[in-house]
DSSP file (Angstrom, degrees, kcal/mol; ACC not computed):
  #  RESIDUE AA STRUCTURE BP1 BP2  ACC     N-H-->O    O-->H-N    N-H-->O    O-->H-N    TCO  KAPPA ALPHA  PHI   PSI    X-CA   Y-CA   Z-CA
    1    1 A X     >        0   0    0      0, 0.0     4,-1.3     0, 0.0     3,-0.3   0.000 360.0 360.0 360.0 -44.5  -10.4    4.3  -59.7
    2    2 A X  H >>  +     0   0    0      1,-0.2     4,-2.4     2,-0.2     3,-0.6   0.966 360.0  56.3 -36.1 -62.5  -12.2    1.0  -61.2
    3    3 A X  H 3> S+     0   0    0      1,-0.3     4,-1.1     2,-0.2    -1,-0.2   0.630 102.5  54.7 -76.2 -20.4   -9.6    0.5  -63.8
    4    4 A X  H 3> S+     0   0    0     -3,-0.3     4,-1.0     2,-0.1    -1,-0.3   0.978 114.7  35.4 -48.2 -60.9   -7.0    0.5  -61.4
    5    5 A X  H << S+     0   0    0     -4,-1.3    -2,-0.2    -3,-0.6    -3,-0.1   0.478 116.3  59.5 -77.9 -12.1   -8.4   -2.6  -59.0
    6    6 A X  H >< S+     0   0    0     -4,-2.4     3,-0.8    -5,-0.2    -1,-0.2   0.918 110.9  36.4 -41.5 -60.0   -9.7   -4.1  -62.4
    7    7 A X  H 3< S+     0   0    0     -4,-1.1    -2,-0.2     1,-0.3    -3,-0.1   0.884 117.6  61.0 -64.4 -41.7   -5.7   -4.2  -63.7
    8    8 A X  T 3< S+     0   0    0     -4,-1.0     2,-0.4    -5,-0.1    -1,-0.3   0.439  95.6  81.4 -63.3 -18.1   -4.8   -5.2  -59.6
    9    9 A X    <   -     0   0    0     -3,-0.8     2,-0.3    -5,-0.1    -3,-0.0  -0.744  65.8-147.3-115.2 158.7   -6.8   -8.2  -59.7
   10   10 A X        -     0   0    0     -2,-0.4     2,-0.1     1,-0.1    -2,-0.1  -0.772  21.6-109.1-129.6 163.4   -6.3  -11.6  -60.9
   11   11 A X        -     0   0    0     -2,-0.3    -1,-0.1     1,-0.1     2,-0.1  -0.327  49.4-104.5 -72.4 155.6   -8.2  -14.4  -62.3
   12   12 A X        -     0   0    0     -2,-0.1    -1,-0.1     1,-0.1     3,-0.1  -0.482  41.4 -93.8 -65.0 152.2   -8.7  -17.3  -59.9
   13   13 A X        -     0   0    0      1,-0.1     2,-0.2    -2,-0.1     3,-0.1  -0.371  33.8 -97.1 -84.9 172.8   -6.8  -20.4  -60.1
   14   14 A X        -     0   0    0      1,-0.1     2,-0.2    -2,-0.0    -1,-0.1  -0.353  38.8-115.8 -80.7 125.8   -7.4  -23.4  -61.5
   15   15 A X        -     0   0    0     -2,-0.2     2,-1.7    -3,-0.1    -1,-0.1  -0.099  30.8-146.7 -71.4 134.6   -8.8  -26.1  -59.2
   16   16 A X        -     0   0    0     -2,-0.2    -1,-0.1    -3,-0.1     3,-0.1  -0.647  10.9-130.9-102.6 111.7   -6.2  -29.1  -58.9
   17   17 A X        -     0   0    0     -2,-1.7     2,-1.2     1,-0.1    -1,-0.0  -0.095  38.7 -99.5 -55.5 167.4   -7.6  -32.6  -58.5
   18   18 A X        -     0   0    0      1,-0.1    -1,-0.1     3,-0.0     3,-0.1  -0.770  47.7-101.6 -98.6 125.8   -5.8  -34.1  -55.8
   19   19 A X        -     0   0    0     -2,-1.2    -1,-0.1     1,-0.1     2,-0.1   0.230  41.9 -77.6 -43.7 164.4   -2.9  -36.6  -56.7
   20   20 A X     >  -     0   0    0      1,-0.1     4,-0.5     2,-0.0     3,-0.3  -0.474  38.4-163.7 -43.6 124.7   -2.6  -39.9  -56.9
   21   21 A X  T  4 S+     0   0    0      1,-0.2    -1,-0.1     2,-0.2    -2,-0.1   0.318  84.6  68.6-106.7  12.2   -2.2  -40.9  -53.3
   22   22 A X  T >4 S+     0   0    0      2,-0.1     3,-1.1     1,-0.1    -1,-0.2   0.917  94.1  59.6 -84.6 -27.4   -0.8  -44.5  -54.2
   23   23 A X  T 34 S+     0   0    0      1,-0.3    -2,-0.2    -3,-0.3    -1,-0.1   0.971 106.5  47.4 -65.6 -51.3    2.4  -42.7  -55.6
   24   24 A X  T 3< S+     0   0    0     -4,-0.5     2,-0.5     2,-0.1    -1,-0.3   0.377  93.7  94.1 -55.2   9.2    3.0  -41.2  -52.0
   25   25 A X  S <  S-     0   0    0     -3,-1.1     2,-0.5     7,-0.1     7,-0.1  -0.809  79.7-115.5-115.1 155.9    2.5  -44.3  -50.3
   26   26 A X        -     0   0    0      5,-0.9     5,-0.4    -2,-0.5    -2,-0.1  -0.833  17.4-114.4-105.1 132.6    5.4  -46.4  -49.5
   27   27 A X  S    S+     0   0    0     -2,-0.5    -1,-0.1     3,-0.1     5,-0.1   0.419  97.3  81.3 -39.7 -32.1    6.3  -49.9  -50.8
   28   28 A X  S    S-     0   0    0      1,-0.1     3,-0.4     3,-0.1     2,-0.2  -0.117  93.2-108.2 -49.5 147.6    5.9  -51.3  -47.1
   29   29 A X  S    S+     0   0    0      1,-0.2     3,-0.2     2,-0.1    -1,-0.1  -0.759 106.2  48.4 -98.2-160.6    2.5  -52.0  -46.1
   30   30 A X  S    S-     0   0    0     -2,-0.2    -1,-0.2     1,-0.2    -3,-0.1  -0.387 108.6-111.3  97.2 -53.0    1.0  -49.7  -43.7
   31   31 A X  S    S+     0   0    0     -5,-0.4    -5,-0.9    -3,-0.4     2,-0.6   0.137  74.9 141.8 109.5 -35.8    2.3  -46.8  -45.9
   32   32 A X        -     0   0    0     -3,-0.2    -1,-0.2    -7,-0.1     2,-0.1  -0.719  47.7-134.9 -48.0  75.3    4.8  -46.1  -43.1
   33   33 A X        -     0   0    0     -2,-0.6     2,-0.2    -3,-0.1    -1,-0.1  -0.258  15.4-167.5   7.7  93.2    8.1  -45.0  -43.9
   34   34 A X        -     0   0    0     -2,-0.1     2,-0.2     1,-0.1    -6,-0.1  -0.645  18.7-127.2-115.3 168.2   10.7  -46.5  -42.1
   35   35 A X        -     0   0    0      1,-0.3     5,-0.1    -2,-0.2    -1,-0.1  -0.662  30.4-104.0 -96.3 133.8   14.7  -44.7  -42.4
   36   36 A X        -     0   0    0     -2,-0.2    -1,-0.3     1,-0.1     3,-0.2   0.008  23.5-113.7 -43.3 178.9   17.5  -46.6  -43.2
   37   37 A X  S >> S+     0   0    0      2,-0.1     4,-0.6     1,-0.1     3,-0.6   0.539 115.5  74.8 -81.8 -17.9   20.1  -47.7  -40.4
   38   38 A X  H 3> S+     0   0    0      1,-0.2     4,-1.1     2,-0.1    -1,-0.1   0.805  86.6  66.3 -77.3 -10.5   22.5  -45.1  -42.6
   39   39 A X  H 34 S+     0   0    0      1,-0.3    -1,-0.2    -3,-0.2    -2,-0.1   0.776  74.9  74.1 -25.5 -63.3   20.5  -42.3  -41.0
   40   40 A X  H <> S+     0   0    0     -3,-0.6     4,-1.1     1,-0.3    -1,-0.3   0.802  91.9  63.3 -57.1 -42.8   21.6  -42.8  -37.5
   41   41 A X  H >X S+     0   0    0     -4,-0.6     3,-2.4     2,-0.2     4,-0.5   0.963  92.1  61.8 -67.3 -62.6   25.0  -41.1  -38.9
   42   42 A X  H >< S+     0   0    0     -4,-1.1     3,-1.0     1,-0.3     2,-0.7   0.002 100.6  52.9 -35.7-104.2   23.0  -37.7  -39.7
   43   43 A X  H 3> S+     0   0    0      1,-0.3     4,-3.8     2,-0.1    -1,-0.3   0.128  90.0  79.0-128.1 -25.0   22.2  -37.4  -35.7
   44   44 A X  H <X S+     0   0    0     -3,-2.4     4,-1.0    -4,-1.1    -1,-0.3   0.894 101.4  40.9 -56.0 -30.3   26.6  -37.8  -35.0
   45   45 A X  H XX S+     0   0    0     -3,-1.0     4,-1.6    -4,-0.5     3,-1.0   0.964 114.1  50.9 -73.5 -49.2   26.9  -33.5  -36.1
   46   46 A X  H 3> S+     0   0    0      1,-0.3     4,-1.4     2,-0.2    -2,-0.2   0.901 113.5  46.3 -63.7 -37.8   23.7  -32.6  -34.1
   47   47 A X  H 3< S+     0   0    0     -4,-3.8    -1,-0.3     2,-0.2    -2,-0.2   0.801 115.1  45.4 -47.7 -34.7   25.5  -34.6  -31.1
   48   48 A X  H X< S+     0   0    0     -4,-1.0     3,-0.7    -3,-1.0     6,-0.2   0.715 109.1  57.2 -73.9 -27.7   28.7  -32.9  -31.5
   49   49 A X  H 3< S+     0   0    0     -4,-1.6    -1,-0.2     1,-0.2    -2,-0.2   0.967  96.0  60.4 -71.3 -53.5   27.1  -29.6  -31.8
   50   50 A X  T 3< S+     0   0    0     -4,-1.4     2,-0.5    -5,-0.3    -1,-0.2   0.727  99.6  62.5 -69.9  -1.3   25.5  -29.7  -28.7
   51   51 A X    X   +     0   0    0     -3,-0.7     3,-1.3    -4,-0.2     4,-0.2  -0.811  54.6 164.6-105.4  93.3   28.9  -30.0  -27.0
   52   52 A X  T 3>  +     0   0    0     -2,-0.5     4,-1.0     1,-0.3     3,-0.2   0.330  62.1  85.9-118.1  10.5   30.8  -26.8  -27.8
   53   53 A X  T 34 S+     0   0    0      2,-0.2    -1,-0.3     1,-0.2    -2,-0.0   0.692  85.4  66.0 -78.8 -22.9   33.5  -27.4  -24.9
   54   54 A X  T <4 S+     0   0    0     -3,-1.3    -2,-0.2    -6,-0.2    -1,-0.2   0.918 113.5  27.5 -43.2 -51.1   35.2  -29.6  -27.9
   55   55 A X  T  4 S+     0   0    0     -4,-0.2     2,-1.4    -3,-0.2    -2,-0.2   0.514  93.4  97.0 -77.8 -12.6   35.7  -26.8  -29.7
   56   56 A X     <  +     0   0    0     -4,-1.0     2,-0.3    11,-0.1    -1,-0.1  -0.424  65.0  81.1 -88.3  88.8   36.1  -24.1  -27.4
   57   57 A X        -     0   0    0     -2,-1.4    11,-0.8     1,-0.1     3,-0.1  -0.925  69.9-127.9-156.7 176.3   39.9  -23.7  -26.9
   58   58 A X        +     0   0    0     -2,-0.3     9,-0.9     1,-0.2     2,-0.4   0.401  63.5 116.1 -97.5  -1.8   42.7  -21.9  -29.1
   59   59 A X        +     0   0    0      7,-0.2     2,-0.2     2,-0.1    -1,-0.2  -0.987  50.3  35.2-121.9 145.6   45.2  -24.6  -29.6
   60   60 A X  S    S-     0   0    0     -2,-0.4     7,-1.1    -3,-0.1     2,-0.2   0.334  85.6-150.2-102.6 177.3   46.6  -26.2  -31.0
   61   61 A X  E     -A   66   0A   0     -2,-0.2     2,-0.4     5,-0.2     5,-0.2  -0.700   4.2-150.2-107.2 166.4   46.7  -23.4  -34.1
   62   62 A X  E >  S-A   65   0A   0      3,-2.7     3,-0.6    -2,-0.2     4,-0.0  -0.796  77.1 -13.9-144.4 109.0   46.8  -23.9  -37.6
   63   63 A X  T 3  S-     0   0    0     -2,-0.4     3,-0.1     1,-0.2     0, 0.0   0.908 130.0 -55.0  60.6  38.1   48.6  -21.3  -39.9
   64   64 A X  T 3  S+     0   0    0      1,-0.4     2,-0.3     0, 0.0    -1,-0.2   0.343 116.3 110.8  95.0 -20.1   48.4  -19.0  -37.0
   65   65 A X  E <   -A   62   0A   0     -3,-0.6    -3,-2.7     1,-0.0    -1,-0.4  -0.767  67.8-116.5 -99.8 163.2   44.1  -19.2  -36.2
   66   66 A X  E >>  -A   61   0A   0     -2,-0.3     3,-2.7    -5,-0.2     4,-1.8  -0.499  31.3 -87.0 -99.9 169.3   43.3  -21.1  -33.0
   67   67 A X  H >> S+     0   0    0     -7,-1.1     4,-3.0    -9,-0.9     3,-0.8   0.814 113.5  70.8 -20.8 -87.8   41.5  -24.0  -32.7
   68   68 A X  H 3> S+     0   0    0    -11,-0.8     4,-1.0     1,-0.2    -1,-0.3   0.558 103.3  36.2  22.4 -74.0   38.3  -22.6  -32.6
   69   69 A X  H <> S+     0   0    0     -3,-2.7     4,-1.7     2,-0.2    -1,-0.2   0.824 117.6  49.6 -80.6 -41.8   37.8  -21.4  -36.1
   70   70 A X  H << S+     0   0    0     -4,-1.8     4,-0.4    -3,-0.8    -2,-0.2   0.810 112.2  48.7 -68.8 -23.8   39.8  -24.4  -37.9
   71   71 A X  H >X S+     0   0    0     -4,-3.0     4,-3.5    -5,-0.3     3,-1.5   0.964 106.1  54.0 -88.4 -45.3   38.0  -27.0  -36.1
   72   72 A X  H 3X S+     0   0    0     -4,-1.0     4,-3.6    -5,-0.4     5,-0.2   0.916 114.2  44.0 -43.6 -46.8   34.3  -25.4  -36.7
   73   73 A X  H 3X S+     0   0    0     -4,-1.7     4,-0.7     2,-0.2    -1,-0.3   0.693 117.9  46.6 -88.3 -10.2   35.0  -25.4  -40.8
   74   74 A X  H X> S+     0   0    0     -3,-1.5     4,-2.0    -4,-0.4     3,-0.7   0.838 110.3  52.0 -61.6 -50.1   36.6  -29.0  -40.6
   75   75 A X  H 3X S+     0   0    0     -4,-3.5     4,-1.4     1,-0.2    -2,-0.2   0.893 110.7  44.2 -47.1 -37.0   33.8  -29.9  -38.7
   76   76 A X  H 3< S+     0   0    0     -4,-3.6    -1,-0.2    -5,-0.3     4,-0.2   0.862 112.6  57.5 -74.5 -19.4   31.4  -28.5  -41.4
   77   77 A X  H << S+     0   0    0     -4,-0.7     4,-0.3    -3,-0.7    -2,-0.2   0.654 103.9  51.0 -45.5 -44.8   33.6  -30.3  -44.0
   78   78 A X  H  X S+     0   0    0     -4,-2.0     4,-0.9     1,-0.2    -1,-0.3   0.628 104.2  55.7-110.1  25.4   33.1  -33.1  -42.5
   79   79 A X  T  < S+     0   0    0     -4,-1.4     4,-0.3    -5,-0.3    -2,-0.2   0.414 109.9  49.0 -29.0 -24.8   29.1  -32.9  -42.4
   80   80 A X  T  > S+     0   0    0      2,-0.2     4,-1.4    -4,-0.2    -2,-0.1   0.543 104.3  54.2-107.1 -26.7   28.9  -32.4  -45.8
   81   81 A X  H  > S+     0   0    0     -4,-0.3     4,-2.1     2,-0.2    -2,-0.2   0.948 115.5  45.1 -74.8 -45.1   31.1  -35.3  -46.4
   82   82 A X  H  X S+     0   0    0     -4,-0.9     4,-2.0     2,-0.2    -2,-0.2   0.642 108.4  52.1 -72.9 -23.8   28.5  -37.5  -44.2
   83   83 A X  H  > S+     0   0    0     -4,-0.3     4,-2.8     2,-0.2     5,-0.4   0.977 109.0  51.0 -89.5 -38.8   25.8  -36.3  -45.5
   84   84 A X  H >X S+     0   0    0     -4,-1.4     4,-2.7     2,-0.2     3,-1.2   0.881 111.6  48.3  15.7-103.4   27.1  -37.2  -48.9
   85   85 A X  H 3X S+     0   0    0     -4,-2.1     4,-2.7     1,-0.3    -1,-0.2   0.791 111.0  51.2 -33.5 -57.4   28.0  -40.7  -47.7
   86   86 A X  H 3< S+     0   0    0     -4,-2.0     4,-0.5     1,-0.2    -1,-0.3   0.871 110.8  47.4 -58.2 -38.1   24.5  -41.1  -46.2
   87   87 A X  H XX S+     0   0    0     -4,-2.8     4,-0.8    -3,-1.2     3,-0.5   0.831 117.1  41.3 -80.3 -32.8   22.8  -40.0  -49.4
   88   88 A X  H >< S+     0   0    0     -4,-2.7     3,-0.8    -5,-0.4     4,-0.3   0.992 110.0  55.4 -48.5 -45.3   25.0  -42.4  -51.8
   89   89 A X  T 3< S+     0   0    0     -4,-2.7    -1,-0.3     1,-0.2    -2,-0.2   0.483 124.5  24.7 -94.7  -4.5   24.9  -45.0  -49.7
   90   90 A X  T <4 S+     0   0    0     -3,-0.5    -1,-0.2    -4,-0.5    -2,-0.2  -0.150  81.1 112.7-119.9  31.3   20.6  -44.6  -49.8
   91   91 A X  S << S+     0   0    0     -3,-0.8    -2,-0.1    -4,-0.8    -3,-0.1   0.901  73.3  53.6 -83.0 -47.0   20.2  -43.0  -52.9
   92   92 A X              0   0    0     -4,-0.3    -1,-0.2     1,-0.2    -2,-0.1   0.770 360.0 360.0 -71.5 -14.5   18.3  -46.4  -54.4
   93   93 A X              0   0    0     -3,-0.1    -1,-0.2     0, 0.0    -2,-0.1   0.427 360.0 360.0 -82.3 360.0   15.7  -46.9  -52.0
């Protein structure tokens, strides 16, 4: 029965010194982290989102699905495109 919870157990880990905290701190002073202005666009899907009477119709159709379905996968199409855009356009900072 030992040599079971002997095999079952592990060594402890290795204590980790704490990082640098100057690398986490941000070029500002304060430390604070402020967002770009390119941000603000991430919050235009979570506004859309919360209104689902945009999408909630069945026309116009497109190749026969209604509204409904075509507009939710543009809509995520174009989320992906924005977030994209947001990240390019803040990629150096």
């Amino acid at each position: 029965m030992e040599d079971r919870r002997a095999r079952w157990q592990t060594a402890p880990l290795p204590r980790v010194t704490d990082p640098d905290p100057e690398r986490y701190r941000s070029h500002r002073s304060g430390g604070r982290r402020r967002g770009s202005r390119w941000h603000w666009l991430l919050w235009l899907p979570v506004i859309i989102a919360l209104f689902p009477a945009i999408f909630n119709r069945a026309e116009p159709t497109l190749m026969g699905l209604p509204f409904y379905y075509w507009g939710q996968l543009a809509f995520a199409l174009l989320c992906a495109v924005l977030t994209a855009v947001v990240h390019l356009a803040t990629k150096g900072r």
